[in-house]
N, C-alpha and C positions, 0 to 999 in steps of 0.2 A: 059263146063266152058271156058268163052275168055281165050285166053293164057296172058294178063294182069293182072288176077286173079290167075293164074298158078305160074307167076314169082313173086308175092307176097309173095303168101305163102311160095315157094321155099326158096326165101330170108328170110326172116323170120325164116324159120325152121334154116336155114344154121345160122343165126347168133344167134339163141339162144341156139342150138345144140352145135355149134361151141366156145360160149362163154366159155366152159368150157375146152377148150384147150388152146386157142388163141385168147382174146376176138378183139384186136386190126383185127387181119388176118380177123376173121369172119365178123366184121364192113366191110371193105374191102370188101371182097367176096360177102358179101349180098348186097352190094351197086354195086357191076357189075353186079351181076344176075336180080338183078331188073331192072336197066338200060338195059340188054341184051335183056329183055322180052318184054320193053316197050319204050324203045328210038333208036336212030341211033346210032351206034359207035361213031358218030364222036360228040353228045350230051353229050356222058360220061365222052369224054375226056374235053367237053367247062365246064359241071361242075365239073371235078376234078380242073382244073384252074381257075375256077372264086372261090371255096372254097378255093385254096390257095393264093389268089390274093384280096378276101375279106375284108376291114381293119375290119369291126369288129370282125371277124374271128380271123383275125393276133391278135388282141389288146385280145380277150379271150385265146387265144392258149400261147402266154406269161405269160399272167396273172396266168393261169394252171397248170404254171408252176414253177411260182414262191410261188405259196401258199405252195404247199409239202415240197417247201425248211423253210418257214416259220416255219412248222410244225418240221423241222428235225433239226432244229437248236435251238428250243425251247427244243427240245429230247434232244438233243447231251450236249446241257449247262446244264441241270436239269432242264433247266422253269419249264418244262413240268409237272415234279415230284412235284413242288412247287403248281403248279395248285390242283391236285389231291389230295394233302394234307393238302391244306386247306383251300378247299372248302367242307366245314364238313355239307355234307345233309343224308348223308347215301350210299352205293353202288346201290339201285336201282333207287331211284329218282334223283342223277349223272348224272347215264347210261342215261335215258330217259330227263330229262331237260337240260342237255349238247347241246345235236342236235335241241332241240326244241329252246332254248335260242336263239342260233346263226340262228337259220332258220327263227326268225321274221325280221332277214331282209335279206332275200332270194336272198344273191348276187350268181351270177351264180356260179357255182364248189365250193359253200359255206360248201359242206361234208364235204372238206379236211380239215376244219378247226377244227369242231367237231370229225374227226375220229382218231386225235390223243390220244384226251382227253378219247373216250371210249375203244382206244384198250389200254392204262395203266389201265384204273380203271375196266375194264372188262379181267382184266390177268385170264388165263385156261379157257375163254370162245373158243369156235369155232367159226375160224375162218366166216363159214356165217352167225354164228347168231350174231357173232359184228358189221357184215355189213345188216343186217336186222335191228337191231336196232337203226343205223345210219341214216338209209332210211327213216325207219317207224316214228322214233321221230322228225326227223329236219319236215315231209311232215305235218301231220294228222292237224297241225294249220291251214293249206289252206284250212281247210274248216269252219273256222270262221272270218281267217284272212283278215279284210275289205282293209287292203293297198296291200296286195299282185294282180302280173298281175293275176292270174290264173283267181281269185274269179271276178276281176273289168272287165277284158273283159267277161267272162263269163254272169256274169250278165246284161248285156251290151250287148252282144248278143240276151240274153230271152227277153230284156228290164223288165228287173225285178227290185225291188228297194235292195240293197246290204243290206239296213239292217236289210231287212223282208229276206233276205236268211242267215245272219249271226243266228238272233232271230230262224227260222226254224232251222237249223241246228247242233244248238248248243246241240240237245241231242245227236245226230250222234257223235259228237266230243267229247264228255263226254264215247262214249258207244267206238269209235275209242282206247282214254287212256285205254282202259280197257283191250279191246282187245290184246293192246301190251304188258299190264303187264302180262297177260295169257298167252301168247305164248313166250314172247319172255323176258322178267324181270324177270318171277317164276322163269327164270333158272338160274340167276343170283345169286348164294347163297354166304353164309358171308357175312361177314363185310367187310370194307376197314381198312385196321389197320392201326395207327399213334404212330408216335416215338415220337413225341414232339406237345407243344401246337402250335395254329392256329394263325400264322402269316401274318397279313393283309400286311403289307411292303411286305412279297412274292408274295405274293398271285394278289397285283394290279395291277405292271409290263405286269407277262406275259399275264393275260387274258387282259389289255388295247391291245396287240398286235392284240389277237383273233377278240380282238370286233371292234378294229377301222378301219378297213376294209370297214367292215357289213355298219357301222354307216356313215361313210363318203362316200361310193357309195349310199347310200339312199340321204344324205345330198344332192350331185351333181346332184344324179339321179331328185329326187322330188323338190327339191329347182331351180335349175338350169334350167335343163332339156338340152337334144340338139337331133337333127337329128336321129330317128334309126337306120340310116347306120353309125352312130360312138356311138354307146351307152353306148360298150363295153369298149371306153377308159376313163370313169371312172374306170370300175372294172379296170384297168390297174392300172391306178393313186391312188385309194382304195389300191388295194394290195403292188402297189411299196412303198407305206406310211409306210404300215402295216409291210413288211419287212426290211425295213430302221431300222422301230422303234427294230424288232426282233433283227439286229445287235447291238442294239444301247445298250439296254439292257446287251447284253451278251459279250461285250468289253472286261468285265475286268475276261476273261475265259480264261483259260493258254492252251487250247484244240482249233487245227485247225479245228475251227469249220466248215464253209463252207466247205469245200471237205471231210469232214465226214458229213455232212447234205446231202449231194449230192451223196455219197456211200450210204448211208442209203436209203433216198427219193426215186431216179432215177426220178429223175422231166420231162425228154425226154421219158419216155413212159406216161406221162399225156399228152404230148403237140403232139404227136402222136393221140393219143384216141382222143382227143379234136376234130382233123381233121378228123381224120375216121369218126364221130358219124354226123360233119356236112356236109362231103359228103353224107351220106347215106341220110341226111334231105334233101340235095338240087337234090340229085335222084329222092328220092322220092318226092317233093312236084313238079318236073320236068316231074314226071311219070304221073300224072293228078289221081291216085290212089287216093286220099281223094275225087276228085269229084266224083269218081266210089263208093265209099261207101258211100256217103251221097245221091247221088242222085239215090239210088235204091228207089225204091215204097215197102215199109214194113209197117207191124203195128206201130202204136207207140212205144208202148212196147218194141218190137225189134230195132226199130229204135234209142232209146235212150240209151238201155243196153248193148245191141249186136255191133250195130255199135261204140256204143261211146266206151266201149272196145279195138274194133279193132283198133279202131283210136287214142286212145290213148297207144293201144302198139305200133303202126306203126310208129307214130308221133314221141312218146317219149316227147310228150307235153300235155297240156292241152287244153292252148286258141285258138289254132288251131282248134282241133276235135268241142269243146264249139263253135267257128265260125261258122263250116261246117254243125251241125245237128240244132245246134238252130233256128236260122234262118226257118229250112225246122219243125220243129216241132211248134215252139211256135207263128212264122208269119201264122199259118194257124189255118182255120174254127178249128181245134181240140180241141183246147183249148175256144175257144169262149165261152162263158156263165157258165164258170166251177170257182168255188171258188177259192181264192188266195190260199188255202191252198192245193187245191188239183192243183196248177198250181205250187208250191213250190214243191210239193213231186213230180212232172215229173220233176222238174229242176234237185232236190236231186239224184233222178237217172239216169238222165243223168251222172251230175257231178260225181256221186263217181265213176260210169262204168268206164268213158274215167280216176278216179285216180288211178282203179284199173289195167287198163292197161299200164297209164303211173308209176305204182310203181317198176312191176316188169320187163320191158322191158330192155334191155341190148342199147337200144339210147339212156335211160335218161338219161344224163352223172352223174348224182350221185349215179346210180346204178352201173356202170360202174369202176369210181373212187372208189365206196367204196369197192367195189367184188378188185379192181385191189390192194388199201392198204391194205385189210386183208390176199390179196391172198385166195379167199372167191373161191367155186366152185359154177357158177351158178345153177346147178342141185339141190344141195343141198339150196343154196337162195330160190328158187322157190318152193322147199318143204316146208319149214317153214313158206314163204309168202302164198301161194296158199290160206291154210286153213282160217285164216284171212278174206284176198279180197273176197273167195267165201262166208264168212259170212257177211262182209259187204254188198257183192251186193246182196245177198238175203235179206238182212234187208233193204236194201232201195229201192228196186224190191216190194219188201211185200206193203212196204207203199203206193207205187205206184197207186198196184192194189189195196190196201183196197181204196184206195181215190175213185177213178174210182168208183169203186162198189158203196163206200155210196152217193157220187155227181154224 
């Protein structure tokens, strides 16, 4: 085996091994050992300084950092409570349309917004299963969600039409709901109880704080547009809004509210993690590792399950891996002469592989921040997740091969 395949795995191990000590250290750690294996020293130090030296970097890493405070200040006033009490749907469809709510507009470190709202309405849950529900509900809409990056490069890479993969895959994402109320909602028992009737005056405050974020980095993001090397200072500008408004709301609170939002949060180990997670990305996409896994000679099969997998655990992205295999799958004789539906179910498994690696990987910063709010232990995350992803990706592995078989 190269010794550039050696320092992957190594890495890798160390930082999903390692997440459940120190998940920050292990970021770190697995981001030198890959670089040890596959760069010059003096390459690990140009990208720890071009990652701190980054504005979009810098403009997310504040941003990171200011959301937890958001979220702790909403805690510290009662927003928070006001939220949960009267938003009267039930305890389990909460838990699960909370993170999905806020995830149709998928601003970066967009968890932390939802992960306040599920660790009060999910009290005497475990901690990693608040954070698997966090993960699981904000994601599972990417795979119908037409405006999201993931779905639009993706498809775009197959050159496929978005909404013959949306139409396809919408029983995936019917069978996905399902899946989560099975593993991970059943355990959510009781009611949520209430002291008093349901007050829309409480209730519109705080969540305008949660949602106008979301709403205004879309606004800038798709209306506007600018440069990808400043993208991120939207989310900046979103969030700084967002927390304005949090203060704005909670004025007339007799409670020093910042420096108890700040004791509570610790908003300096998000903006930490932030930079751990994209050193490890600018290693690895440094290390030339994604062109070594796509440009192996495999079956299809493995090529789109196996690889897009790995690549989406390595990545801790999506539209990355979706770049790297598409391209080498769907730009060739393979697909030539084979039905739209059976050219959708090799997309189908591509895609869910590289979501089932980007769900549970310790780079994706939502996993990350969410394991890091609930004080979640990775070991345990990827217990609960495992069973899930390996039923997904043999359900969409199956379909794969039935296509094959009948075209």
């Amino acid at each position: 085996m190269p010794i550039e395949w050696i320092g992957f795995f190594v890495a890798m191990a160390v930082i999903v091994i390692g997440a459940n000590y120190h998940l920050i250290l292990a970021l770190f750690s697995g981001s030198i050992l890959l670089g040890f294996f596959t760069l010059a020293p003096a390459e690990i130090l140009t990208q720890f300084y071009e990652t701190l030296t980054t504005p979009n970097t810098i403009f997310l890493i504040f941003a990171l950092g200011m959301i937890p405070m958001i979220g702790g200040i909403l805690q510290v006033s009662g927003k928070l409570e006001d939220i949960v009490n009267n938003l009267r749907i039930g305890k389990r469809p909460f838990l699960g349309a909370t993170p999905a709510f806020i995830g149709l507009l998928p601003i970066p470190g967009g968890a932390l917004f939802s992960a306040p709202l599920v660790d009060k309405a999910g009290e005497g849950l475990a901690a990693h299963l608040k954070a698997a529900i966090n993960v699981w509900f904000r994601h599972v809409i990417y795979f119908i969600y037409p405006i999201s990056y993931a779905l639009i490069v993706a498809a775009d890479a197959a050159d496929l039409s978005i909404f013959s993969i949306v139409v396809f895959q919408f029983p995936f994402f019917l069978f996905s709901i399902f899946l989560g109320y099975i593993f991970l909602l059943r355990k959510a028992e009781g009611e949520m109880s209430y002291d008093s009737e349901m007050d829309i005056g409480s209730l519109v405050p705080p969540m305008s704080v949660l949602v106008v974020a979301p709403v205004i980095w879309a606004g800038m993001h798709y209306g506007v547009g600018i440069h990808e090397d400043f993208e991120n200072m939207f989310v900046l500008i979103a969030v700084s809004i967002s927390f304005i408004l949090a203060i704005i709301i909670t004025m007339d609170s007799k409670k020093n509210i910042l420096p108890e939002a700040a004791k509570e949060m610790k908003p300096w180990n998000f903006m930490v993690l932030i930079f751990a997670l994209y050193f490890f990305i600018n290693v690895f996409e440094e290390s030339g590792m994604g062109g070594e896994i796509g440009g192996l000679a495999v079956p299809g099969g493995v090529l789109l399950v196996v690889f897009g997998f790995l690549l989406g655990f390595g990545t801790g992205r999506i539209m990355l891996p979706a770049s790297i295999i598409a391209p080498i799958y769907f730009g060739m004789a393979r697909v030539d002469g084979l039905p739209t539906l059976a050219t959708l179910a090799a997309f189908q498994a591509m895609y869910i592989a590289i979501f089932t690696g980007y769900i549970i990987t310790p780079v994706h910063p939502c996993i990350s921040i969410s394991l890091e709010y609930f004080d979640g232990k990775m070991s345990k995350f990827l217990k609960i997740m495992i069973p899930m992803l390996a039923i997904s990706v043999g359900v969409a592995a199956g379909t794969y091969l039935l296509s094959r078989l009948i075209w």
